[in-house]
N, C-alpha and C positions, 0 to 999 in steps of 0.2 A: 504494500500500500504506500502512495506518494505522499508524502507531509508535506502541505504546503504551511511554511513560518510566516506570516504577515507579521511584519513593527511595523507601528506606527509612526508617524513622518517625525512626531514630537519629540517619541522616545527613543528613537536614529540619531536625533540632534543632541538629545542629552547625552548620549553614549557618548558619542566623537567629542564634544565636546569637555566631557571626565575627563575622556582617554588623553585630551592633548593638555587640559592642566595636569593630567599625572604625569606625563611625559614630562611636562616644565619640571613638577615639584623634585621628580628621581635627577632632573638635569642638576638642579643647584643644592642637592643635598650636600649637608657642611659649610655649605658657602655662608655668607651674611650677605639678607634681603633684605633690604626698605619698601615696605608695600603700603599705599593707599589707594582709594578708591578716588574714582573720579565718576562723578553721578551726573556731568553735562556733556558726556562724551567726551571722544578725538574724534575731529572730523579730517585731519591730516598731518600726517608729519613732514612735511614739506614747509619750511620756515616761510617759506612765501606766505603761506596760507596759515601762522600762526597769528592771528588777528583778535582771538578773545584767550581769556586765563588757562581753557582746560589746553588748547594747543600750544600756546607759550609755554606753560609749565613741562608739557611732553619734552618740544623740541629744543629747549633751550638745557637737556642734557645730553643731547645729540652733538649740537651745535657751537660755535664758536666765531664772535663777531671783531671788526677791529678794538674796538675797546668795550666796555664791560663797567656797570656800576656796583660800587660797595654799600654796606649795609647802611650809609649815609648820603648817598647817590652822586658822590665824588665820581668821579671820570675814571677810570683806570685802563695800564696796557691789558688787552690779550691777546691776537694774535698779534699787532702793531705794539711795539715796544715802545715806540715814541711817536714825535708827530710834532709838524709846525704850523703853524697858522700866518699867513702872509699879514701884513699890516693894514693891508685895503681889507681883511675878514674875505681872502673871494678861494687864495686858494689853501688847500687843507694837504699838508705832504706826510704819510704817514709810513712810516719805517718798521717792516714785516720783520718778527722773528724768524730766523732759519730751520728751527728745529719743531715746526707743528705739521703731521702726518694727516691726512684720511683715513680713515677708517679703511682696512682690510677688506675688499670687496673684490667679486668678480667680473665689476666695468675693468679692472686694473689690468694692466700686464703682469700675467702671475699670481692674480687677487690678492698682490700686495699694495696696501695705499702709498699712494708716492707724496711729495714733501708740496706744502701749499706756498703758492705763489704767486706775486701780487697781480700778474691776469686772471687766476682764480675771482676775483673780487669785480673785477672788471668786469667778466662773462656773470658774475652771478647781480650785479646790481643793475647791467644792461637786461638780465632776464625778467628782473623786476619788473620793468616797466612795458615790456613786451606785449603788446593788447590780446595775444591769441592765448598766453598762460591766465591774465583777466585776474593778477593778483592784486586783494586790496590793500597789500604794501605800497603799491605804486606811489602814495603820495609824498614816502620818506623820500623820492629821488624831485620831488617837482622845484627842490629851489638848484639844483646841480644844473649846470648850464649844458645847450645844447648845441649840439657841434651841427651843421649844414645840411646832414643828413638825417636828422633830428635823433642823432641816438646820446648817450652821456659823454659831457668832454670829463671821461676819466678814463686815465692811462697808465700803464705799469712804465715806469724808466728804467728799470730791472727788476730780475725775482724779489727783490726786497724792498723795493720805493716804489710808493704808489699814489697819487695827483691826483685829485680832486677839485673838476673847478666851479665855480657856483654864481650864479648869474645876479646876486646881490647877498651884501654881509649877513648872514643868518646863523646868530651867535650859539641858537640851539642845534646847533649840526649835529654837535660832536654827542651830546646826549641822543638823536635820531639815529644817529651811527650803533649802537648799542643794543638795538633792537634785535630780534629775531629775523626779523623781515632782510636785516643785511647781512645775514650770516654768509659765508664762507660753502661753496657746493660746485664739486666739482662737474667739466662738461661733461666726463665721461660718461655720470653716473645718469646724467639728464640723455643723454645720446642712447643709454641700453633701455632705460626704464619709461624714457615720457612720462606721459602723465602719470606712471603707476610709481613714481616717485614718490609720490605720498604716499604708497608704504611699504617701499624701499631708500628709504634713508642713508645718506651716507654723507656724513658730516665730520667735524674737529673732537668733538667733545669728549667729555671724561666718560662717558658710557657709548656703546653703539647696540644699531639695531639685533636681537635675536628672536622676536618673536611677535606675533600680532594677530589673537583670534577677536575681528571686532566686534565690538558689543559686549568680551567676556573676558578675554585679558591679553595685556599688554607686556612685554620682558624685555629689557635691555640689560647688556652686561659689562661688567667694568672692562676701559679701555686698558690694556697694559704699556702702550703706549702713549698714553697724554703726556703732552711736553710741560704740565705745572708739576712743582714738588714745593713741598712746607714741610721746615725741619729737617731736611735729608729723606725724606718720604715724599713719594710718587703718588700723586692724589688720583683719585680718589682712592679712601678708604673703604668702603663696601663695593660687594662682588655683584650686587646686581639690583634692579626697580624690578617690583611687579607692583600694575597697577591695574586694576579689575573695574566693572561698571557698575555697578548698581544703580541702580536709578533711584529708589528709593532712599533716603538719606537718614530715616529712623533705623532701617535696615545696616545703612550701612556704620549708623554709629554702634548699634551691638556686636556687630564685628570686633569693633576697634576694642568696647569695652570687654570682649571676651578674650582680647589680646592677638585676632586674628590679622589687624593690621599695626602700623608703628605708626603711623598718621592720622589725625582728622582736624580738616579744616573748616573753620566757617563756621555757623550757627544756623541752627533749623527751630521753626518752632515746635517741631517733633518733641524734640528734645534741651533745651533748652533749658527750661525750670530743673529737669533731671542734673543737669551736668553743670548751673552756673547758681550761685544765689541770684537774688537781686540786684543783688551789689556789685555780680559781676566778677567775683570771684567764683573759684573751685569748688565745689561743693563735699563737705567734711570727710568723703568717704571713697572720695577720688584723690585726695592732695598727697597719698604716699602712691600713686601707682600711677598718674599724668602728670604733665610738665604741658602747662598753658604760657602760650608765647603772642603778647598782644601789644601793638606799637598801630602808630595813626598809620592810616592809609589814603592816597591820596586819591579817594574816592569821592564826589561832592553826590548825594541825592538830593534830587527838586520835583518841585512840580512846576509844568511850564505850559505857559498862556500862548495861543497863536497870536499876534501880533498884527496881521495883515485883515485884521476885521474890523474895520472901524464902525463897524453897524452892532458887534458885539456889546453886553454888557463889559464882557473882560476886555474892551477898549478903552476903558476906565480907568485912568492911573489909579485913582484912590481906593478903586475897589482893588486891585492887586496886592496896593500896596496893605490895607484894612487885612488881609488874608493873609500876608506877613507877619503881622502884628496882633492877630486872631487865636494863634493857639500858642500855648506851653511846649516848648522844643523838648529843655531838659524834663519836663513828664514825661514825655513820648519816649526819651530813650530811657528814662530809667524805666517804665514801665511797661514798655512794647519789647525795648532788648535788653534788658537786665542789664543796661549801664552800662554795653559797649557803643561806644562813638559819642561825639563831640558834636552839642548843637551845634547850627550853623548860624553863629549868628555875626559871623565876619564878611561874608559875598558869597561868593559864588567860589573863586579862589581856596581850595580848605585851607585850614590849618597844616605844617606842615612842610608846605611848599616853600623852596628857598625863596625868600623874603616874603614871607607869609606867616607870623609867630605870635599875633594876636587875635585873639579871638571877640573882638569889638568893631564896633561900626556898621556894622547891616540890623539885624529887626532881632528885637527880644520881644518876650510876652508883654501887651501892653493890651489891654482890650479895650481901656477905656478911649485909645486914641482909633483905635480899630472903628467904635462907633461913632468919632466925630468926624472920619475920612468917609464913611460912608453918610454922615449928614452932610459932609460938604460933595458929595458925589451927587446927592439928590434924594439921598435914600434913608431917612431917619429910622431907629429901631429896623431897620431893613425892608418897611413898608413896602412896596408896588415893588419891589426888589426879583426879579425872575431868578427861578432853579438856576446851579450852575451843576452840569455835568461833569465829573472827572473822569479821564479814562487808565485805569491802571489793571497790573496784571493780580492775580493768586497771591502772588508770594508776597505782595505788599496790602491786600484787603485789609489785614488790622489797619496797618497804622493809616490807610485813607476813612477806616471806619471812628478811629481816635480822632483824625482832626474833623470829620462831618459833624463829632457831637460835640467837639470846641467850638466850630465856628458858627452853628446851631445859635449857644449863647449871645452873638452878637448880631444875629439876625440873619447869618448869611445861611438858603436851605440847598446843599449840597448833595447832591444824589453822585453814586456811586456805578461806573458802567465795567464791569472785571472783564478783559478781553484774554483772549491767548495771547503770549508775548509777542508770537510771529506780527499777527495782527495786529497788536499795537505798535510794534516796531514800524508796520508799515503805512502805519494811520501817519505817525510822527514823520516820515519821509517824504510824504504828498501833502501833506499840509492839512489835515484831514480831521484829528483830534482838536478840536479847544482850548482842552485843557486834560497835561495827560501828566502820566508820572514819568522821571527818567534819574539815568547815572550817567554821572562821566568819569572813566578811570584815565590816570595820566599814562602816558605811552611814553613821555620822556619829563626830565624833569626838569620843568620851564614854566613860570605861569600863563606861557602864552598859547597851550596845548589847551586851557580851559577859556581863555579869552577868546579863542577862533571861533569856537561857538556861537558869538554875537557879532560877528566882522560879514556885515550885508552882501559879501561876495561869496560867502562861503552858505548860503544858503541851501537847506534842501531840498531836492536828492541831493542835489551839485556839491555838495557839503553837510557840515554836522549840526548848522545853523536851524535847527527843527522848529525854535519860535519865532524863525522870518522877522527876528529883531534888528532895523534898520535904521542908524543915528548916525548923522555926518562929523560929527566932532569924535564921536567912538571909533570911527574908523580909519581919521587921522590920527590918532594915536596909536589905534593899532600898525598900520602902516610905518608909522614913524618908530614905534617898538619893534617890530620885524627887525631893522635894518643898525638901530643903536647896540655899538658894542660894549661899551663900560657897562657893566653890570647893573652897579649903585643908581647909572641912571636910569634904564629897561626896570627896572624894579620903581623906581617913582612913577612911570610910564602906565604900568600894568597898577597900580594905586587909582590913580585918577580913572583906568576906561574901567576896574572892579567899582568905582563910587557911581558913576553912569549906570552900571548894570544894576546897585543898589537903587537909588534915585528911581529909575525906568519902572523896576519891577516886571522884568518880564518873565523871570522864575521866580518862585516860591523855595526860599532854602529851608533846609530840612535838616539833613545833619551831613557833618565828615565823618567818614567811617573809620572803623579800626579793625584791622587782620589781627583772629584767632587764632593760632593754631594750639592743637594737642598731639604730643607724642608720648608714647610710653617712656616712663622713667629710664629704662636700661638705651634710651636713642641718647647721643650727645652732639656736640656741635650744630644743631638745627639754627638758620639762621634766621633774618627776613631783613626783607629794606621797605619805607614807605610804597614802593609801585605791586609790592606782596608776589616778589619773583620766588622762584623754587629754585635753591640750588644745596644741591647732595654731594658736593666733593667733599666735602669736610665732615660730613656724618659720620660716627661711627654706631656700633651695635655693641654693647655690652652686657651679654646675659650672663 
């Protein structure tokens, strides 16, 4: 008699799917793993395409840029050892270390990586801006000048010097330079793999690619060849990442707390009251077994007004600004996040940001003044006063539900519209929201990465300018800040167009954030810097 076996399609995928974490787990047995989850996906490892945190954090242990920021966001060498800057600010000449390899692959001759060199940098930041790769890095190359044929005037003068030339003085270069977006990627590895680059990797970095089931886990393992050592020691310390998906984020903090990962970052309302007091500390039963790592982040959340409606009620200075002034900041975070992040009650600009160190001058709780902006608006006790809609996603409903019943008290009646993020995303793109919720994370460390936001040419799509806020004095300044190189002055500069954006009110500031992270007691060396990068060369495992 013939047995026919039917599985099922689901239970075929779990199988293969065991079978290839078993395979990982038997691969790195004895070894030392640093595992976390990452619950917003990789969508690529391809640095081009590292544009939000889960891909940055992936690729920037691949990877390796001319220079690199410290846990203070100082400037430092990495592959570029030095580097001068011309006096006009136009050109940038940066002088390659000799001794940084690729990663061991079979683009190579003999699938040994051969030695990086400064055309490497050339081919890979002309790729950048390639329109048939369609990365949205492209905009780090838009101040680098263009040579006739419109590709970059940057050229190697040999394997170790490398020119860069820039079509006016833009003092934040060298922080843009730093990014992910202008790492180091050989042509070979682009010439075998095309577009499946993203995920076949092959990059500088202290780990390289070994393994990639998507949606279920990820493995990289230590390079033996990276060119850093600290102490007489070859970094990195640990033998390998794995980092898994879960989606779920209650899920995935009982991992952590079952000791199945050495990471967790962030805060969920899942879990939250479980793992922080109030206060924002540890909670008594976690403080011999985690190590909480928490420094400001240079994150600004708002809520932002469309601008281009002057038939709107939110065409209204006074009403903007009355919503400013309308609810309790520091309640909201002590009581919405257990006390992590810093009201925003400085601009827009957070706390933080080099020359940005007080937390004064934009809108504190004030309600009594709240209700004389909306008598001088027209609208006493909020009378004949219309609904205002907000459009914000899940993850933020409490705290748009805390300020509807603050600003309730002043008469203003607020209704609540919860979209998918995609969709909000793209309501704020076309102009389409009224009023919606948003963040801005810095990409480099400049206060002019949050100031572009409000510069009328940078509108969107065509830019990041989502409340189409349009002021001719703001945009000479911004203008005139692009191009000022003395530091001391760019920082008065970005003062005055932050007062503007206060004055205007065309966002609602909310708070600056602050990066959590948790690692099991036996992790060491864990670091962070305000932009909340991931870097594991200095980790060690001590069980």
């Amino acid at each position: 008699m013939k047995l026919n076996l039917i599985i099922p399609v689901f239970l075929l995928v779990t199988i293969i799917t065991f079978n290839s974490c078993r395979s990982f787990e038997e691969d790195v047995e004895g070894l030392t793993v640093f595992r976390y989850n990452e619950a917003s996906n990789i969508t690529s490892l391809d640095p081009a395409f590292a544009r939000n945190q889960a891909n940055i954090w992936a690729t920037s242990q691949l990877f390796k840029s001319l220079v690199e920021l410290d846990d203070s966001l100082n400037i430092l060498p990495a592959i570029a050892n030095s580097w001068n800057i011309s006096e006009d600010g136009l050109t940038y000449t940066f002088f390659l270390r000799n001794d940084v390899y690729f990663h061991d692959n079979k683009c190579f001759y003999n699938g040994k990586g051969r030695r990086v060199v400064a055309d490497d940098f050339v081919f890979s930041f002309s790729r950048l801006i390639n329109p048939r790769l369609n990365s949205p890095g492209a905009w780090v190359m838009s101040n680098v000048e263009r040579k006739p044929d419109g590709g970059l005037n940057v050229y190697a003068q040999n394997d170790t010097t490398l020119v860069i030339k820039l079509n006016e003085p833009f003092p934040p270069m060298l922080g843009l330079l730093s990014m992910q977006y202008c790492a180091a990627v050989p042509y070979e590895a682009i010439e075998m793999y095309g577009a499946d680059f993203r995920r076949n990797p092959v990059g500088t970095g202290p780990f390289y690619f070994k393994y990639w089931k998507e949606n279920v886990k990820l493995v990289f393992r230590k390079n033996n060849n990276y060119f850093e050592f600290e102490n007489g020691e070859r970094l990195p310390h640990i033998d390998a990442i794995s980092i898994t998906f879960i989606i779920d984020r209650q899920s995935a903090f009982l991992e952590f707390v079952k000791g199945n990962l050495e990471f967790l970052s962030g805060l969920d309302a899942s879990y939250i009251d479980e793992l922080l007091t109030h206060d924002g500390n540890l909670q008594e039963k976690y403080e011999d077994k985690f190590i909480m790592i928490s420094m400001p982040f240079l994150n600004t959340e708002y809520l932002g007004f469309l601008m281009n409606k002057d038939d709107d009620i939110l065409g209204i200075k006074e009403i903007r600004q009355a919503i400013n002034y309308g609810f309790d900041r520091q309640r909201m975070i002590t009581f919405m996040r257990n006390n992590i992040g810093i009201p925003a009650n400085a601009g827009f600009v957070p706390v933080g940001m080099p020359g940005f160190t007080k937390n004064t001058g934009g809108y504190s709780y004030n309600p009594d003044k709240a209700r004389r902006l909306l008598k001088e608006a027209g609208y006493q006790y909020g009378e004949g006063l219309p609904s205002i809609t907000l459009s914000t996603n899940a993850a933020y409903h409490d705290i748009a539900q805390y300020i509807q019943h603050e600003l309730s008290r002043i008469g203003i009646d607020l209704r609540i519209e919860v979209l998918p993020p995609a969709t909000l995303r793209e309501m704020m793109a076309n102009a389409r929201a009224s009023f919606f919720r948003g963040s801005w994370i810095a990409d480099y460390p400049d206060a002019e990465n949050y100031l572009s936001l409000f510069y009328s040419k940078n509108k969107a799509p065509a830019g990041p300018n989502y409340t189409q806020f349009e002021n001719e004095k703001y945009d000479l300044l911004f203008e005139k800040a692009r191009t000022e190189t003395c530091d001391s002055m760019r920082v008065v500069l970005y003062h005055k167009m932050d007062k503007i954006i206060i004055d205007e009110a065309p966002v609602v500031f909310l708070y600056y954030d602050q990066s959590v992270r948790f690692v099991q007691n036996y992790v060491k060396g864990m670091s962070n810097n305000p932009l909340n990068h991931l870097d594991l060369r200095r980790v060690k495992i001590k069980q």
